[in-house]
C-alpha positions as CSV (number, residue, x, y, z in Angstrom):
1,X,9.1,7.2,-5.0
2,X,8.3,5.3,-1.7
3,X,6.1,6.8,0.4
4,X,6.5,4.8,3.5
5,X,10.2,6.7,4.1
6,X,8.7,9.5,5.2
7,X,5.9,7.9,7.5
8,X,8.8,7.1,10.0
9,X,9.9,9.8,12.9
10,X,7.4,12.3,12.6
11,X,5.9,12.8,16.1
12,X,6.1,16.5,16.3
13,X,5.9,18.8,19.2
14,X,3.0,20.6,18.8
15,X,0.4,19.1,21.0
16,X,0.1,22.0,23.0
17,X,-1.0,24.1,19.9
18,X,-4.9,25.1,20.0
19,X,-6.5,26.2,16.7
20,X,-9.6,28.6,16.4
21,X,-12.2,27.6,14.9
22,X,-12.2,28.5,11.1
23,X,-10.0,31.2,11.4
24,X,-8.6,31.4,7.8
25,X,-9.5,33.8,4.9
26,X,-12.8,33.0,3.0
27,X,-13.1,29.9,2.3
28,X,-13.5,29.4,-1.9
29,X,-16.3,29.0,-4.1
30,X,-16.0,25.2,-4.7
31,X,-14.6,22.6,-3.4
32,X,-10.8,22.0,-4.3
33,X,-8.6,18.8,-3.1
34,X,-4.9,17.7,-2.5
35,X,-3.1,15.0,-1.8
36,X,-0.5,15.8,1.1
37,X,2.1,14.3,-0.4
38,X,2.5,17.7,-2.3
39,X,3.8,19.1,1.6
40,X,5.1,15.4,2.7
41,X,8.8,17.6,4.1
42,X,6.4,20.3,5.6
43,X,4.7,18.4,7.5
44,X,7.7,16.5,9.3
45,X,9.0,20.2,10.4
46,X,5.7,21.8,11.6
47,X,2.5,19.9,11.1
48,X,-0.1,22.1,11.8
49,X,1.6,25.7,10.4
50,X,2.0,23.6,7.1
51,X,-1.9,22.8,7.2
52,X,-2.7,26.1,8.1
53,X,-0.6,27.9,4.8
54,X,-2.6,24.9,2.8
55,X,-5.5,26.0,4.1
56,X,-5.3,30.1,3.3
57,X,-4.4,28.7,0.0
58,X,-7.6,27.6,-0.2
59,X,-7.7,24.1,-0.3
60,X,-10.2,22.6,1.7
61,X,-10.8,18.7,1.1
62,X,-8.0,16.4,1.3
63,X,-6.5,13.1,0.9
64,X,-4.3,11.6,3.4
65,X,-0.8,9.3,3.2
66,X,1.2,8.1,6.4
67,X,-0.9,6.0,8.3
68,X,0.8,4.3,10.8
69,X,-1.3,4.3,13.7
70,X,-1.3,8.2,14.0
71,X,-1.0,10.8,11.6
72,X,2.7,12.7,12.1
73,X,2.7,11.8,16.0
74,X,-1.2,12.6,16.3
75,X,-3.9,10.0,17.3
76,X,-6.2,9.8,14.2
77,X,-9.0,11.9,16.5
78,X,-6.0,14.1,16.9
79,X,-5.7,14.8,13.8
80,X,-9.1,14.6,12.7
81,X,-10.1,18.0,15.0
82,X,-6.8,19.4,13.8
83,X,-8.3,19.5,10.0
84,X,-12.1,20.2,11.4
85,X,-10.8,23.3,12.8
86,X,-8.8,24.3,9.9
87,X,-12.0,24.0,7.9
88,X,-10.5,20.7,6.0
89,X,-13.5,17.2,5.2
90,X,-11.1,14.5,4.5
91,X,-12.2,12.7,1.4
92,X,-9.5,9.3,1.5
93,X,-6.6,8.0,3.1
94,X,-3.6,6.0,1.0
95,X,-2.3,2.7,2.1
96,X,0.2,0.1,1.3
97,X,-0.1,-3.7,0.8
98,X,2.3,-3.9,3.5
99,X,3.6,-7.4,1.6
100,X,7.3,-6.3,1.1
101,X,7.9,-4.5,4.6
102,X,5.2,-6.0,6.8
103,X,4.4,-2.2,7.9
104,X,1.2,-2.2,10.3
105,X,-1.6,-0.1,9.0
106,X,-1.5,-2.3,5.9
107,X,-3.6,-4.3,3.6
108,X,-1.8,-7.3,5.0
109,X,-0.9,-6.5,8.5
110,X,-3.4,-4.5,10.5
111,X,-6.0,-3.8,8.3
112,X,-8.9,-4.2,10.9
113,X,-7.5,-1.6,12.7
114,X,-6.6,1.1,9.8
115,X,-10.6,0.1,8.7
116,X,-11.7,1.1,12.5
117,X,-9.5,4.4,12.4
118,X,-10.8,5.9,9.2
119,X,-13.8,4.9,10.1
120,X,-13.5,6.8,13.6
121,X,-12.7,9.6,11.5
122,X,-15.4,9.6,8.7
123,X,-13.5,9.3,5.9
124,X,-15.3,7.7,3.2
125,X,-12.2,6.4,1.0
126,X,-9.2,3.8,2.0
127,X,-6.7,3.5,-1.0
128,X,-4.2,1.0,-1.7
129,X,-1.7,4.1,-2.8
130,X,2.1,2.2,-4.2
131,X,3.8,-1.4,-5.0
132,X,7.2,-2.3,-4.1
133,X,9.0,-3.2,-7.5
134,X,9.0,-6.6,-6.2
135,X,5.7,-6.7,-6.0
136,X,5.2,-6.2,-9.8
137,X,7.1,-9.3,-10.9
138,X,4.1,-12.1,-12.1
139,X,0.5,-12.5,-12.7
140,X,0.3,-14.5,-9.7
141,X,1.6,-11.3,-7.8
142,X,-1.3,-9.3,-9.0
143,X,-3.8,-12.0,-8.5
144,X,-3.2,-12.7,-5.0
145,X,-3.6,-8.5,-4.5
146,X,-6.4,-8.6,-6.2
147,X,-7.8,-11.6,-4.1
148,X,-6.3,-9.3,-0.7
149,X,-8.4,-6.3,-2.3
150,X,-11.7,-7.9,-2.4
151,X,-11.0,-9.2,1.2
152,X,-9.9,-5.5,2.1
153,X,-12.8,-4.0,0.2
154,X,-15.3,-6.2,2.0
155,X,-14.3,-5.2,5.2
156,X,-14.2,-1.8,4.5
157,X,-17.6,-2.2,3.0
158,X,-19.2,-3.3,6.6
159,X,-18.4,0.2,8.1
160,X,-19.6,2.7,4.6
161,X,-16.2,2.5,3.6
162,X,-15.0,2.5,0.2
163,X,-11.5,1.0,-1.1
164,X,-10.0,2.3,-4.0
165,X,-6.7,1.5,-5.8
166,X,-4.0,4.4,-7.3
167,X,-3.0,3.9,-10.5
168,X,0.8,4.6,-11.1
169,X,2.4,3.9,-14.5
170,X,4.1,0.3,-13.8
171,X,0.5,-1.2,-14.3
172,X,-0.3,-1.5,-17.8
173,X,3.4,-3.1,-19.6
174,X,1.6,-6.8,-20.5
175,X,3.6,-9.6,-18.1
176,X,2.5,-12.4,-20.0
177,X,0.4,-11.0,-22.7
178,X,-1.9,-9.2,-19.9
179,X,-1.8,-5.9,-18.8
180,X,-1.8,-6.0,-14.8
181,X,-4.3,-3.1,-14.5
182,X,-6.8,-4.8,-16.2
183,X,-6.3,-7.9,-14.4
184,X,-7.0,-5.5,-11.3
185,X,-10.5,-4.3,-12.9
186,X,-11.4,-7.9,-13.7
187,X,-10.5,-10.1,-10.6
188,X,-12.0,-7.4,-8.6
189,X,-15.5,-6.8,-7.8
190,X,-16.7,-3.5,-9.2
191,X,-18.3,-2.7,-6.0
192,X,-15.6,-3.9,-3.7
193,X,-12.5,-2.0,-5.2
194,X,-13.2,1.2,-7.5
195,X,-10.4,3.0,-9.2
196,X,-8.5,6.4,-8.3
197,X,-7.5,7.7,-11.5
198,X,-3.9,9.4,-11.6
199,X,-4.4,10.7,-14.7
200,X,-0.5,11.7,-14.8
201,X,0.7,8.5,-14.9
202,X,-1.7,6.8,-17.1
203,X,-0.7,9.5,-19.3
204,X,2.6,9.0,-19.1
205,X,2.1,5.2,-19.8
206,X,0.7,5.5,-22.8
207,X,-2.9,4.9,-22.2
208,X,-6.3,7.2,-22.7
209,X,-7.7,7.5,-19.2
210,X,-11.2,8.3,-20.9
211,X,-11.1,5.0,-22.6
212,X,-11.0,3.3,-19.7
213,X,-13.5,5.2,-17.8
214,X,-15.6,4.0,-20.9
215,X,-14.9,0.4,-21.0
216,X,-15.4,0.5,-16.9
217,X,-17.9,3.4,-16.5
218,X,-18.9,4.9,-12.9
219,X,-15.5,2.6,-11.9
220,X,-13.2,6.2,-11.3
221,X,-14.9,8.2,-8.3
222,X,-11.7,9.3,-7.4
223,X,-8.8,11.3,-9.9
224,X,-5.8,12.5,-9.0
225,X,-5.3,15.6,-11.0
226,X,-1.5,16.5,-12.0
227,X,0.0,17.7,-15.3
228,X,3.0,16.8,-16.9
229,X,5.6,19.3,-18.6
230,X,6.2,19.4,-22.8
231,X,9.3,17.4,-23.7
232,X,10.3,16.1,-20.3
233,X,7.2,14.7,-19.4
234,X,8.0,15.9,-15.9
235,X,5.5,17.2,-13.4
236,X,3.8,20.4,-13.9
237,X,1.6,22.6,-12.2
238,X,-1.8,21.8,-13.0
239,X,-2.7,24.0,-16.5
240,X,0.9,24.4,-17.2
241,X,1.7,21.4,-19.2
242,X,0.0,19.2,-22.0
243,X,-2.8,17.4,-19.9
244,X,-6.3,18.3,-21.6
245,X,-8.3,18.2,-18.8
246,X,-11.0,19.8,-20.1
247,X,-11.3,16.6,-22.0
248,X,-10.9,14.5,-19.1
249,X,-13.7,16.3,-17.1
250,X,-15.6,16.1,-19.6
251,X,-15.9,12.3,-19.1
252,X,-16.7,13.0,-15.2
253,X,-19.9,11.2,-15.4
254,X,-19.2,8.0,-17.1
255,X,-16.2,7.8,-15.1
256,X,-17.8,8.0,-12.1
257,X,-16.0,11.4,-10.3
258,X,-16.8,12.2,-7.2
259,X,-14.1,13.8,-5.9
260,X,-10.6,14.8,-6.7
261,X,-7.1,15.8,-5.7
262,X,-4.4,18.2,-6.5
263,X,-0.7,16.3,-6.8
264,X,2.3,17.5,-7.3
265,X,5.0,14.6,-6.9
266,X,7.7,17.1,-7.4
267,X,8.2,20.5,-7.9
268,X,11.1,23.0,-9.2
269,X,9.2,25.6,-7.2
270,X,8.4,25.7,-3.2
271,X,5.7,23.4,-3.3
272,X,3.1,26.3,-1.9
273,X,4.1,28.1,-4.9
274,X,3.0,25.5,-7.4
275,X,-0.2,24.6,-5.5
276,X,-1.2,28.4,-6.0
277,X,-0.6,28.1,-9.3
278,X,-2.7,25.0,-9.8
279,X,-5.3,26.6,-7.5
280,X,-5.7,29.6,-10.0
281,X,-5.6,27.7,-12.4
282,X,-8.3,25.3,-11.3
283,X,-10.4,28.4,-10.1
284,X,-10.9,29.5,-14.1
285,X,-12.3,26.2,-15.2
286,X,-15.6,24.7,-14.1
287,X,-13.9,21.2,-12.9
């Protein structure tokens, strides 16, 4: 699914909004992530009524998508007070390489400037989030992006920033006898470029994320935490399909994990719904 269709027309008109300070329910007893793409139509319609229901659910880190100067219409120290006063820390922000639709805000074009507004807004992680299909096409592809990731890492590196690249499932099918993820973790420098682990879709292609975390220990500071449903190998809520997690936290420290995110892609249920049921579910286990 492309994320940057729905970065496009979302100034909203709620500017003249003012939020209390910390006015939701009690906040939980750990910290518990998620990816906004799980609320990507939400947010279009009412941004900050959509954070606030997130919110009383009881998330209360999160990773951002969108970027494109502002956040849905909001300057990024707009949006930054918006999340302080709902009680959010923003962990990360996703990117794209920005190769196939020259979008601004990208690895490509206007990266100095996505670098100084996460920076302005203390978020510790940029990710490089999605490829274009044709951006999977050759070796050479993924070596030049590799190349692009140390630059981009480097200069996210002078301001205490970390860049960190999504895993999706298109990765790891060999293109000449090599698998494209690994050529990622090899051209790269390990402290440069660490990993965010979708552990979904490395799933769903086949691979053992804990054998990776082995092979590239304290590489994976970032997961993304989704399950996937028996026999369709569709998206579940997380704790409702066949995703041992318990296994995969158990491999938290070799990976690397430092922090970690609720997703949902897609959901047969209001997407609230399912991220309650993931947050209970998540609330029994010690992740």
């Amino acid at each position: 699914m492309q994320r940057r269709a729905f970065v496009k027309s979302l100034a909203m008109g709620t500017a003249s909004i003012t939020l209390a300070p910390k006015l939701l329910a009690t906040p939980l007893p750990k910290a518990i992530g998620v990816q906004l793409w799980n609320i990507r139509e939400y947010l279009k319609k009412d941004l900050i009524g959509s954070l606030t229901k997130l919110a009383k659910i009881g998330y209360n880190q999160l990773e951002l998508f969108g970027y494109d100067g502002t956040y849905w219409g909001k300057t990024p120290k707009e949006f930054s007070k918006i999340c302080t006063d709902l009680g959010f820390t923003i962990i990360s922000a996703h990117f794209e390489t920005g190769r196939i639709d020259k979008a601004k805000g990208t690895l490509w074009y206007g990266w100095d400037k996505a670098v100084e507004d996460t920076a302005l807004m203390n978020i510790p992680y940029m990710v490089c989030a999605w490829l274009f299909k044709e951006e999977r096409t050759s070796l050479d592809l993924y070596k030049a992006l590799a190349d692009k990731l140390n630059t981009a890492g480097e200069t996210c590196q002078k301001v205490k920033i970390q860049l960190g690249y999504h895993s999706h499932n298109f990765e790891f099918p060999p293109i000449d006898g090599i698998v494209p993820y690994d050529l990622l973790l090899e051209r790269t420098d390990k402290d440069l470029l660490k990993m965010e682990a979708d552990l979904f879709w490395i799933t769903k292609a086949g691979v053992d994320p804990v054998a990776y975390f082995k092979k590239h220990p304290g590489r994976f500071p970032l997961w993304h935490v989704k399950d996937m449903e028996k026999g369709s190998e569709q998206f579940a809520e997380v704790g409702h399909g066949i995703i041992n997690f318990d296994r995969l936290f158990a491999a938290r420290e070799i990976a690397g994990l430092k922090h970690w995110f609720v997703e949902q892609d897609q959901t047969s249920r209001e997407p609230f719904e399912s991220l309650t049921m993931s947050r209970d579910y998540i609330l029994k286990k010690n992740f």
